[in-house]
N, C-alpha and C positions, 0 to 999 in steps of 0.2 A: 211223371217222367215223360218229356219229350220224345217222340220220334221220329229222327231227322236224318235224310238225306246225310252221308259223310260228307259231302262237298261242304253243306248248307252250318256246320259246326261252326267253323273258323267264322267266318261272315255273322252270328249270332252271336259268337264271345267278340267277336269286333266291336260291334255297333253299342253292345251293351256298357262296352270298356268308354265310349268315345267320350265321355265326359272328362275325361283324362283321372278319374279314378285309378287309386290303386285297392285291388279286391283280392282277399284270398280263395283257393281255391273251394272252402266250405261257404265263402258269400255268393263265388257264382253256382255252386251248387245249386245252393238254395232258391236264389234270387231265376234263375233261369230252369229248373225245373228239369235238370239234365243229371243225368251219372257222374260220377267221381272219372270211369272210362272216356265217354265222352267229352267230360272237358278236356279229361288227360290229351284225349286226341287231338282235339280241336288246335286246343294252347303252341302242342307239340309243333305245329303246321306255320301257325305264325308268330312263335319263336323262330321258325327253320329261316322264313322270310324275314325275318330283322324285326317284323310288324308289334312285338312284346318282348317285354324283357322281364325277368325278375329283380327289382330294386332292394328286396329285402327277403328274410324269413318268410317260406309261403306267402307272398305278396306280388300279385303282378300289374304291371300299368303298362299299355300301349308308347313307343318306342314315337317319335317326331313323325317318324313314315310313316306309322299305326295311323297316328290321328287325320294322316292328310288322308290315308285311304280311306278312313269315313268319313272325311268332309268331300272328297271324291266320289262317295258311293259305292267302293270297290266292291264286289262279290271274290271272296275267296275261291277257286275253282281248284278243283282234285286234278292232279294231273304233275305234268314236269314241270319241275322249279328249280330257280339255278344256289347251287347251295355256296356257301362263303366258302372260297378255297384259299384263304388268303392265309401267310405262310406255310406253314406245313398241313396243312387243314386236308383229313378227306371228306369227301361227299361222304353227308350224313345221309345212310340207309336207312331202311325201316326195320330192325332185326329187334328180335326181343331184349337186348342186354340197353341198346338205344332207347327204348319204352321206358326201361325201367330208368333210366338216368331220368328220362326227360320225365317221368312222373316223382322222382326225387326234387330234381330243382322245382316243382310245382308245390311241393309237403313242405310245410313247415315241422312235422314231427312223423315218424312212420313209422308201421309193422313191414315184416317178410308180405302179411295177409295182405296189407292197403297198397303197397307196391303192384303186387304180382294181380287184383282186381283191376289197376287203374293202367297193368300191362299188357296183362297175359290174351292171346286169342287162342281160339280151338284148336288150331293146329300148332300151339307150341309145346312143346315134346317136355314135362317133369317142372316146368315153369319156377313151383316154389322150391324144389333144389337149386335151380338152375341161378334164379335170383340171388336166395340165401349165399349160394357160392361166392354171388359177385358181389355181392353188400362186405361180405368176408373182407374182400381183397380191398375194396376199397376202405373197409375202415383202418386195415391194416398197411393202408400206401397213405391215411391220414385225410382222405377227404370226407369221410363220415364220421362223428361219434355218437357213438352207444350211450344213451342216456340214464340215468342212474336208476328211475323210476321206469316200472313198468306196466302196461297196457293190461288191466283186470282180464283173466281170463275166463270160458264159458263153464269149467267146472271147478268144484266145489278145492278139488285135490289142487287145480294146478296153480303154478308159481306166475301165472301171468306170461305178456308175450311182450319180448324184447322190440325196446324202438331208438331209432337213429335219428339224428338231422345231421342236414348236412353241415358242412363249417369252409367247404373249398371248391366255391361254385366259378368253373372257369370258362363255361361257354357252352353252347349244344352240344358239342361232338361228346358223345361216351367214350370216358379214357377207357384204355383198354390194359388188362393184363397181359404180359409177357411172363411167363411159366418158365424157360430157360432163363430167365436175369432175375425172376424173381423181383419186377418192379412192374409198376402202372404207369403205359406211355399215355399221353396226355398232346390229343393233334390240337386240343385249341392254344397252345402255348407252347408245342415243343418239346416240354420238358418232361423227366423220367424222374419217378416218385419210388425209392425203393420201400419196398412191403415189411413192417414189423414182424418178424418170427415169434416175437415173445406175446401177444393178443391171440384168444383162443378163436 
């Protein structure tokens, strides 16, 4: 396991990417010698900047800009970045419900557990509730499903741990639940996803 500067993240899933590869996120695991968190992070920074995209299921390839910024040399640097505001769009924050999407669109398949590692930091307050809540809501506005099989679990009694992929990947911003309408607004598009009452 690496240990790297936050800056120095981005600029390492950069240069690794530049061959215009598409890698999921257990190859650069592997391949780069870093955390499931840390890519999380990295990824999350130049998705924000255009620099990657997700093309497929767990699969990501550097974006046209991506490639010119390694034939550039770019160093990704930690700091202010101008985020897409383009239609209805807000500036994407750094808050835990954000994490958790932006380590969704990186999973090709998830637990509550691989989210909330590849999310959570020390000062987030009940983290695997707080996830599990929002995974809820999003399967039930239709952008997640629940997959039929499940994740072996560590003792002998239990039934295993439930896992999602996603199926309605519409851009960085984490849609967000609304509680009085009872639907998921959605800034990278505008649109309002009303939530199934009848999924547990």
């Amino acid at each position: 396991m690496q240990k790297l500067e936050a800056g120095t993240l981005p600029t390492t899933i950069l240069h690794h990417l530049g061959d215009g590869s598409c890698l999921t996120i257990d190859a650069l695991e592997e391949a780069l010698g870093l955390t499931r968190r840390q890519i999380s992070d990295g990824s999350a920074k130049l998705i924000f900047r255009g620099l990657l995209e997700r093309v497929e299921a767990g699969c990501y390839r550097l974006t046209a800009e991506g490639l010119k910024s390694v034939q550039a040399g770019e160093v990704i640097k930690s700091g202010p970045w101008r985020p897409d505001r383009a239609r209805n769009r807000k500036p994407v924050r750094d808050t835990f419900r954000q994490r958790v999407w932006s380590a969704i669109r990186m999973s090709s398949s998830f637990t509550i557990s691989d989210i909330v590692m590849a999310a959570a930091r020390p000062d987030d307050k009940d983290a695997e509730n707080n996830a599990a809540w929002y995974l809820r809501h999003l399967t039930r506005a239709g952008y997640l499903a629940e997959l039929p099989s499940r994740q072996r679990g560590t003792k002998l009694t239990s039934s295993g741990f439930k896992r999602w992929r996603l199926v309605r990947d519409t851009g960085p911003q984490a849609p967000v639940f609304k509680s009085k309408l009872l639907l998921v607004h959605d800034y990278n598009t505008g649109e309002d996803w009303p939530c199934a009452t009848n999924l547990s």
